[in-house]
C-alpha positions as CSV (number, residue, x, y, z in Angstrom):
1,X,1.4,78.4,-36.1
2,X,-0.5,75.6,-35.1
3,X,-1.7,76.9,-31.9
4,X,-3.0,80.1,-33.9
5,X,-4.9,77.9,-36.3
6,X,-6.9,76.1,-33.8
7,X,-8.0,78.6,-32.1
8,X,-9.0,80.4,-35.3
9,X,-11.0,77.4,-36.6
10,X,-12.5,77.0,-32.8
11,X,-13.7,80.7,-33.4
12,X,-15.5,80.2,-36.6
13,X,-16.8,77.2,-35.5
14,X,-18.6,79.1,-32.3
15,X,-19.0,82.0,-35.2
16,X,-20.8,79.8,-37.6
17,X,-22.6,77.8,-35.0
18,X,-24.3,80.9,-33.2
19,X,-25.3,82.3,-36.7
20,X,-26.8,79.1,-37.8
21,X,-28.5,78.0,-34.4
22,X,-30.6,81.3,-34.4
23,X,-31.4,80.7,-37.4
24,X,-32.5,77.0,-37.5
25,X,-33.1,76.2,-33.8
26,X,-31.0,74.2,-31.6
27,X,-32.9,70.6,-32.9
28,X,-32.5,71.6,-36.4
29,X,-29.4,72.4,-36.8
30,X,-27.1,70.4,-38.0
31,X,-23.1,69.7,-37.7
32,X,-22.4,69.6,-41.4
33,X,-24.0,72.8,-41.7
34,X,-22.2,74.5,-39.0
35,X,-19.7,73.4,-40.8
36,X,-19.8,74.3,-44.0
37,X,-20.6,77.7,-42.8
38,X,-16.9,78.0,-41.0
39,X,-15.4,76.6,-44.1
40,X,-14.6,73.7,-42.8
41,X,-14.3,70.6,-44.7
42,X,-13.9,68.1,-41.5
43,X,-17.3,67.2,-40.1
44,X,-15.5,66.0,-37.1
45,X,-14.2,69.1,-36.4
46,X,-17.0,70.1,-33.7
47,X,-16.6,66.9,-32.3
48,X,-12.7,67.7,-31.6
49,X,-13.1,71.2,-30.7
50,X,-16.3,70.9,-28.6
51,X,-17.1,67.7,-28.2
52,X,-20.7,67.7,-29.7
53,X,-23.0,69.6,-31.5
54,X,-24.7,69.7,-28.0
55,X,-22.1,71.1,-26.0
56,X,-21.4,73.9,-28.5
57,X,-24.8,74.9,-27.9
58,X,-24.7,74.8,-24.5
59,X,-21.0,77.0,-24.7
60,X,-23.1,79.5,-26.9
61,X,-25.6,79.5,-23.8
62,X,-23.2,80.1,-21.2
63,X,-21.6,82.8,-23.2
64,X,-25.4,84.7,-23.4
65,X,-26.0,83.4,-19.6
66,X,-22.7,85.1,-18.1
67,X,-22.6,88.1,-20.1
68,X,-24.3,90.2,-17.8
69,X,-21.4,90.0,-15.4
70,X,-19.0,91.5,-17.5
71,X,-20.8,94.7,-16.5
72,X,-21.6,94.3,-13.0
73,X,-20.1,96.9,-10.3
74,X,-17.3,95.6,-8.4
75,X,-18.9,97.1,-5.1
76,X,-23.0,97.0,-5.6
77,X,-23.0,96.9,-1.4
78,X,-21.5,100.5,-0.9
79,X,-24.0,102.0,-3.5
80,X,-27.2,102.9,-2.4
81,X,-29.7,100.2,-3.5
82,X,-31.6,103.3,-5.9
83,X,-28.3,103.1,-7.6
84,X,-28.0,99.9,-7.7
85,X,-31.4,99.6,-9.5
86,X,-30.2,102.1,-11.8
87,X,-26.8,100.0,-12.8
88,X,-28.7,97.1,-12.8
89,X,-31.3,98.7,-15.6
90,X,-28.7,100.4,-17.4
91,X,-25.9,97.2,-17.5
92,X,-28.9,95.7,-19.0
93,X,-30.0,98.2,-21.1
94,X,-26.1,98.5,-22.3
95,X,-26.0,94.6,-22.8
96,X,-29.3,94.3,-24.9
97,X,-29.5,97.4,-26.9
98,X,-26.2,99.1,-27.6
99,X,-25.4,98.5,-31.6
100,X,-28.6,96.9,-31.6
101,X,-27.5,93.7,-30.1
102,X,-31.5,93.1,-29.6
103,X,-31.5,92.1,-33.2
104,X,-28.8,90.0,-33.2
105,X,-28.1,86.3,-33.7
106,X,-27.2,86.1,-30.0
107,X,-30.3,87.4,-29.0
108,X,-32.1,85.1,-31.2
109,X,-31.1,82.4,-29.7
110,X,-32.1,83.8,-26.4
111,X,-35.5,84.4,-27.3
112,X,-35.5,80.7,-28.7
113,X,-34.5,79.4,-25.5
114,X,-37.4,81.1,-23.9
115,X,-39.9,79.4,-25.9
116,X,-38.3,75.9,-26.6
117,X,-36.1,75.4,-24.0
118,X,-33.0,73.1,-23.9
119,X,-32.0,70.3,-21.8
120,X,-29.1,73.1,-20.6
121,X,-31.6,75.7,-19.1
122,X,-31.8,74.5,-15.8
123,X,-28.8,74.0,-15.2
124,X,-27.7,77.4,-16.4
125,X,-30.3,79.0,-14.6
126,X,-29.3,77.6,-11.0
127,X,-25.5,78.9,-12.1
128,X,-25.9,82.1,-13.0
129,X,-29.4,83.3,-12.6
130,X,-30.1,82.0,-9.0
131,X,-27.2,83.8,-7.2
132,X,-28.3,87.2,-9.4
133,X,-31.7,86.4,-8.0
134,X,-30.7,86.8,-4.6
135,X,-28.9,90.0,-4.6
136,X,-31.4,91.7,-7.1
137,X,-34.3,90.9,-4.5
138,X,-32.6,92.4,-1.8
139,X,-32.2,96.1,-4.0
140,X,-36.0,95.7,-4.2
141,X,-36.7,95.1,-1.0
142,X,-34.4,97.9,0.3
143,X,-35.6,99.8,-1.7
144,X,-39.9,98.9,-0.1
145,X,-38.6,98.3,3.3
146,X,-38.0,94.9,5.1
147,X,-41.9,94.6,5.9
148,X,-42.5,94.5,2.0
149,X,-44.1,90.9,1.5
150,X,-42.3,88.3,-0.6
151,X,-44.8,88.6,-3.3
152,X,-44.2,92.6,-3.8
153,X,-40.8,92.3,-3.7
154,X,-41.0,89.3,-6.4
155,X,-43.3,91.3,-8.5
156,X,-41.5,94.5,-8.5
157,X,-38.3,92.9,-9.8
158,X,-40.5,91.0,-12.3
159,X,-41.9,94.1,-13.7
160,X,-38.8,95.9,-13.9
161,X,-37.2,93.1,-15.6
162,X,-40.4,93.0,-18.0
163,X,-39.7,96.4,-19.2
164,X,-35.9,95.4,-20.0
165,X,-36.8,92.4,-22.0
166,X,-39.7,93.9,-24.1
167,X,-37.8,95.1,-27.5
168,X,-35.9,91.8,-27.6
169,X,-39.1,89.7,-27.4
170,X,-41.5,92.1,-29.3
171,X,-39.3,94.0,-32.2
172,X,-41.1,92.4,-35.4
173,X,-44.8,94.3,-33.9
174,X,-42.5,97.2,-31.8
175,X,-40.5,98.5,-35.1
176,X,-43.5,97.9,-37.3
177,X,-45.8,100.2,-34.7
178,X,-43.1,102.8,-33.9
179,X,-40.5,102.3,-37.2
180,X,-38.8,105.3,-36.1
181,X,-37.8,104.3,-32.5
182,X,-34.4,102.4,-32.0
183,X,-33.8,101.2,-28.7
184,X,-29.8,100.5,-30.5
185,X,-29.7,104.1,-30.7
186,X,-31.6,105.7,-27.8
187,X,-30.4,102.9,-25.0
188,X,-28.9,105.4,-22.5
189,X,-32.4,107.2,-23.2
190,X,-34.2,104.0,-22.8
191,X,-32.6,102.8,-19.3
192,X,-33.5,106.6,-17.7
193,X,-37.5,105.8,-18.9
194,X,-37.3,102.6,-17.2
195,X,-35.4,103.7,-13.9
196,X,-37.7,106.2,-13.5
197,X,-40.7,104.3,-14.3
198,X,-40.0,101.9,-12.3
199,X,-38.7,104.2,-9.1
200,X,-42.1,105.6,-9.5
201,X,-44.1,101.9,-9.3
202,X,-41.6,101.0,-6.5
203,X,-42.5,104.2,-4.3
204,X,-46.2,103.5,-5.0
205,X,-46.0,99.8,-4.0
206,X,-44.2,101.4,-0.8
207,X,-46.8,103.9,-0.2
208,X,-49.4,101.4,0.1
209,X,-48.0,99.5,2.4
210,X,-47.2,102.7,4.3
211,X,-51.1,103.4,4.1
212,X,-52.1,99.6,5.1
213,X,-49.5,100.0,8.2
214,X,-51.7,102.8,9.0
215,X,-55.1,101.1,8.5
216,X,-54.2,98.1,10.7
């Protein structure tokens, strides 16, 4: 019984802390508001289940920072690296928009970390961005050729990544220009637009440097 009602209280307390951080901020918000938004009493309580206000934050980050493994393929290597592109958009596409998770608290917080980041970023960033880096830079460049320069193959991914992003950082002017649009409901429809948009960028980045090859 006991075991059940810490984790319960440990729940609400990430619950209420994720719901009041996007709404307040990470410097803002405060532990006897958390607090009182789990319904719990004990002020202490985030202290004993997390430690600090601090590193409940920073356990809110990770869970945002990590998620996009959940839907990575278990074998990206035997796929060709088109497809891998295309699981890449669409895992992203799945993560961001389905049920309108771009609207959500989560997703607030993201955005928030963007503009006024936290003492965790960096490190969160070398963890679980870095490594991604690596393997999604390699798709591009498979995708150009191995003479693609560094900057192309950077700016390719960029761009791509650009398009993913846009809805979550942009909604509030997005919905008010196109109020009939969902990217929640359309996602699948969404992460075909981008593939192919981008596939078609790609292949023109690649045909230039096909061109210059046979200039020089």
């Amino acid at each position: 019984m006991g075991s059940k009602k810490t984790d319960s209280t440990r729940k609400n307390l990430l619950k209420a802390g994720i719901s009041v951080f996007a709404e307040k901020g990470y410097k803002e918000t405060t532990v006897r508001e958390i607090c009182k938004q789990a319904g719990s009493a004990n002020i202490n309580s985030i202290n004993y289940y997390f430690g600090s206000k601090e590193l409940l934050y920073r356990e809110i980050l990770e869970l945002i920072f990590s998620k996009y493994d959940e839907y990575k393929s278990a074998v990206p290597e035997k796929k060709s690296p088109e497809q891998q592109l295309k699981d890449f958009i669409t895992n992203f596409c799945i993560m961001l928009y389905k049920d309108n998770a771009f609207a959500s608290d989560v997703t607030k917080i993201f955005v928030s970390e963007m503009t006024k980041p936290s003492p965790f970023i960096e490190e969160l960033v070398d963890q679980y961005n870095k490594p991604r880096l690596k393997k999604h830079l390699k798709m591009i460049r498979d995708i150009l050729g191995e003479d693609a320069p560094d900057y192309m193959v950077r700016d390719c991914l960029v761009s791509v990544s650009g398009q993913l992003l846009y809805c979550s950082f942009a909604w509030p002017v997005f919905n008010r220009l196109f109020p009939e649009h969902s990217p929640g409901d359309t996602y699948e429809q969404w992460a075909d637009h981008v593939f192919n948009f981008s596939m078609g960028g790609i292949n023109a980045c690649k045909k230039q440097l096909q061109e210059l090859k046979k200039g020089g």
